[in-house]
N, C-alpha and C positions, 0 to 999 in steps of 0.2 A: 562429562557434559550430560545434562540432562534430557537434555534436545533428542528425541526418536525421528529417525527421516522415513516415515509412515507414507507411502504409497498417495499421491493423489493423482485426479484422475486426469485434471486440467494440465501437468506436466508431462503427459502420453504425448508424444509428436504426432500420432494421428486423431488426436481428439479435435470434433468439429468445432472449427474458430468460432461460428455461430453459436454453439451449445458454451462456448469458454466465457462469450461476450453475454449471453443473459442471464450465467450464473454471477458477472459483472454488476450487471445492472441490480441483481438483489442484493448485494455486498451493499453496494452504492446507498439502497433507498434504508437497508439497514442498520446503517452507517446514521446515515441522518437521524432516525427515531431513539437511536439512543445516544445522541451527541456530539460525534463526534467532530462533527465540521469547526466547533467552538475552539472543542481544545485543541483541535489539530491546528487551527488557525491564530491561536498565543503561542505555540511553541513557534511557527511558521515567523510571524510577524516579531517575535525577539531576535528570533536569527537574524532577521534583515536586518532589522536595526543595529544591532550590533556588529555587523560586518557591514554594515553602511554597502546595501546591497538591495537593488531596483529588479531583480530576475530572480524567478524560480524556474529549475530544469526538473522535470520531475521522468524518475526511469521507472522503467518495468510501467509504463502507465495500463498495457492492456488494450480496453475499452472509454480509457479516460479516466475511471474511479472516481475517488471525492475533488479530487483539488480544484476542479473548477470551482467547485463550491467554495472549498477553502480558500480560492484567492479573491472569491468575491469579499468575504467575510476579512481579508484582509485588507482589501484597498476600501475599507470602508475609514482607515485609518487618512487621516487626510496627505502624512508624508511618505502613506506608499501605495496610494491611489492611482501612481502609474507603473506599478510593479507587472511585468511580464511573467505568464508562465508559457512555457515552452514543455509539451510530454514526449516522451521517448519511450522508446522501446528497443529490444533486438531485434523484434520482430515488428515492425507498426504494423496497426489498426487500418487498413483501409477504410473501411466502413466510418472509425473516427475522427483519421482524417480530413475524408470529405465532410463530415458533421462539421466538425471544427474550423474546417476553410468556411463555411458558409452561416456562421452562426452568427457575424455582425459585429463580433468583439478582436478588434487590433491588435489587442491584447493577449492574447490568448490562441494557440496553436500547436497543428499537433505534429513535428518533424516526421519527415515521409523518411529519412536517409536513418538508417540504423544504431544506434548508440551503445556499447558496450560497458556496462557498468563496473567491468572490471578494468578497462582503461578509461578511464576521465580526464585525460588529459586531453584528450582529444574533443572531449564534450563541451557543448555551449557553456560559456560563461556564467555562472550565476549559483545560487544554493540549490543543492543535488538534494531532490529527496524521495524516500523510497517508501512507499506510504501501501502496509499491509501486504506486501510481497517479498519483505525481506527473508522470511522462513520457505521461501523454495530454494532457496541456494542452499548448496550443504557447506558446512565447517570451511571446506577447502576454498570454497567459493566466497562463502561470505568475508572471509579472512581477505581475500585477493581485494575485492571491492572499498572495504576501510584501508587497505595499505595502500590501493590506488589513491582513495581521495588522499590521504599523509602525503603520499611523494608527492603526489600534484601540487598540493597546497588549495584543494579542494574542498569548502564548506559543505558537511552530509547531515542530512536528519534523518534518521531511520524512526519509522513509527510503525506498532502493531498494536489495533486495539483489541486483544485480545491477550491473555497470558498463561502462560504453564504453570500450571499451581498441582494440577491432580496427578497423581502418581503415576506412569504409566498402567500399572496392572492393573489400577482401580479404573481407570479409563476406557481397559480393551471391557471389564466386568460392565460397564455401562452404555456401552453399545446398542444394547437389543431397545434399551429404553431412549437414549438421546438420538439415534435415529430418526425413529417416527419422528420426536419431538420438533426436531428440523426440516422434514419433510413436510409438515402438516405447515410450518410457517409461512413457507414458499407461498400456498395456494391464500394466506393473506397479503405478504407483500407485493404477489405480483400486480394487483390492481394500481398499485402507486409508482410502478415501474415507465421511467421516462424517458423515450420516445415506447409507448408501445403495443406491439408488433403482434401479427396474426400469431406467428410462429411462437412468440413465448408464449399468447395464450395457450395453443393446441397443443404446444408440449408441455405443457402446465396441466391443464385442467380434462385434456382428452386422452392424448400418450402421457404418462406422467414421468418423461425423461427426466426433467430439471430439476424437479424436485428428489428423485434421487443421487443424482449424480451430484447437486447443492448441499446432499445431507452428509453423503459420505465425505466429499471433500473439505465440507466446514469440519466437520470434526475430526478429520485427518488433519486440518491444519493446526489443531491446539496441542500435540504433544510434539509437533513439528517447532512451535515459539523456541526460539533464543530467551532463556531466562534472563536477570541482570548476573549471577553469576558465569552463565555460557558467555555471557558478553566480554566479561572477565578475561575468561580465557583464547576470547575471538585477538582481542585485544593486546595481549601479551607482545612485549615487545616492541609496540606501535605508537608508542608515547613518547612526549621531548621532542627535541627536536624545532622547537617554535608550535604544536600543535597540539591543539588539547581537548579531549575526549570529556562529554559529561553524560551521565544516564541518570534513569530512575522513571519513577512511573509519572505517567500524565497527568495530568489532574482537571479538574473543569474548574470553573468561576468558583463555584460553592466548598473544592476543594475533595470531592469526588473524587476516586482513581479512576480511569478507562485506558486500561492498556500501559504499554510502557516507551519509552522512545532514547536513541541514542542520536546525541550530537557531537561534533566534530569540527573544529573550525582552527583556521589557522591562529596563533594567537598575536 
């Protein structure tokens, strides 16, 4: 497997929830400027239809991530204009939450009770999707989660738009340089960052926590990616059965790569 499970900081059990949710929020607004909400939202919107399917359950959500976005971008479709997303977590968001209880939209909410990505069977109704978190889980882990959804009979979309192309060693070798590079971003994306807050400014641009802690863990996260071969091997033995497994990279409108995505639906 090619996958290295490289240290990040945001899976420390005492790293501060605060400092985890507005490395969040720059994923989020980074996300947008290079696309993502499009293409996440045609893989999103063929799943539904295809399993003739009105819910998205989304786990590991965090701070809430893109899919707000992405199910606006989906009910823009008129036959799934009343599609729910429900997010999840092991751990909910307080803070998002109460955001989300109060935002005005029926639609859209963020479960306070706990959800285990490696039983789903348990989990609300609807397409499971795991959108940019699927590489904190190790091998053992992420193996458990696709055989949960198989035995369930549970519809999963794994999305990472990001991919493992660079060799490990050539990667620790470019550290000194892609560092800064991610650092210095932070102090552009934070002005676009939405709700925000004294505190991301000050640890932004006075203490410059976030912008380190953003740098190291974005790039810890890229040799962390499940390639489509790892996936391969996630996968061994997890096919037949009525359920069936499709990968490869995402693509946008124009036909663009961003990232790669695993689906899974019963057949």
């Amino acid at each position: 497997m090619k996958r290295v499970h490289v240290l990040e900081l945001e899976d420390l059990s005492w790293f501060p929830s605060w400092l985890r949710t507005a490395m969040t929020n720059l994923i989020v607004v980074f996300s947008r400027l290079i696309g993502v909400t499009p293409v996440l939202a045609a893989l999103v919107g063929r799943a539904l239809r295809e399993g003739d399917l009105r819910a998205v359950v989304d786990l590991g959500s965090g701070a809430g991530g893109v899919m707000p976005d992405v199910l606006a971008a989906v009910r823009e479709d008129e036959a799934l204009a009343d599609t729910r997303l429900t997010m999840t977590d092991l751990y909910p968001n307080l803070d998002a939450i109460d955001r989300f209880a109060h935002d005005g939209d029926a639609r859209t909410e963020y479960r306070a009770q706990p959800v285990d990505a490696t039983d789903l069977a348990s989990a609300p109704a609807g397409l499971k999707t795991m959108v940019n978190c699927f590489h904190h889980m190790r091998p053992a882990q992420a193996r458990a989660i696709l055989a949960s959804a198989k035995d369930s009979g549970q519809p999963i979309l794994v999305y990472e738009m990001g991919e493992n192309v660079v060799p490990f060693a050539l990667w620790c070798l470019l550290l000194p340089i892609s560092l800064p590079i991610v650092g210095l971003m932070v102090f552009v994306l934070t002005p676009m960052v939405r709700p925000l807050t004294f505190r991301q400014l000050f640890f932004t641009y006075v203490i410059p926590v976030i912008p380190v802690c953003y740098a190291w863990d974005g790039q810890a996260s890229m040799p962390r990616l499940y390639t489509l071969d790892d996936m391969d091997e996630l996968l061994e033995g997890l096919d037949g059965d009525g359920y069936l497994w499709e990968k490869g990279p995402a693509k946008s409108a124009s036909g663009k790569k961003l990232g790669t995505y695993l689906l899974g639906r019963p057949a």
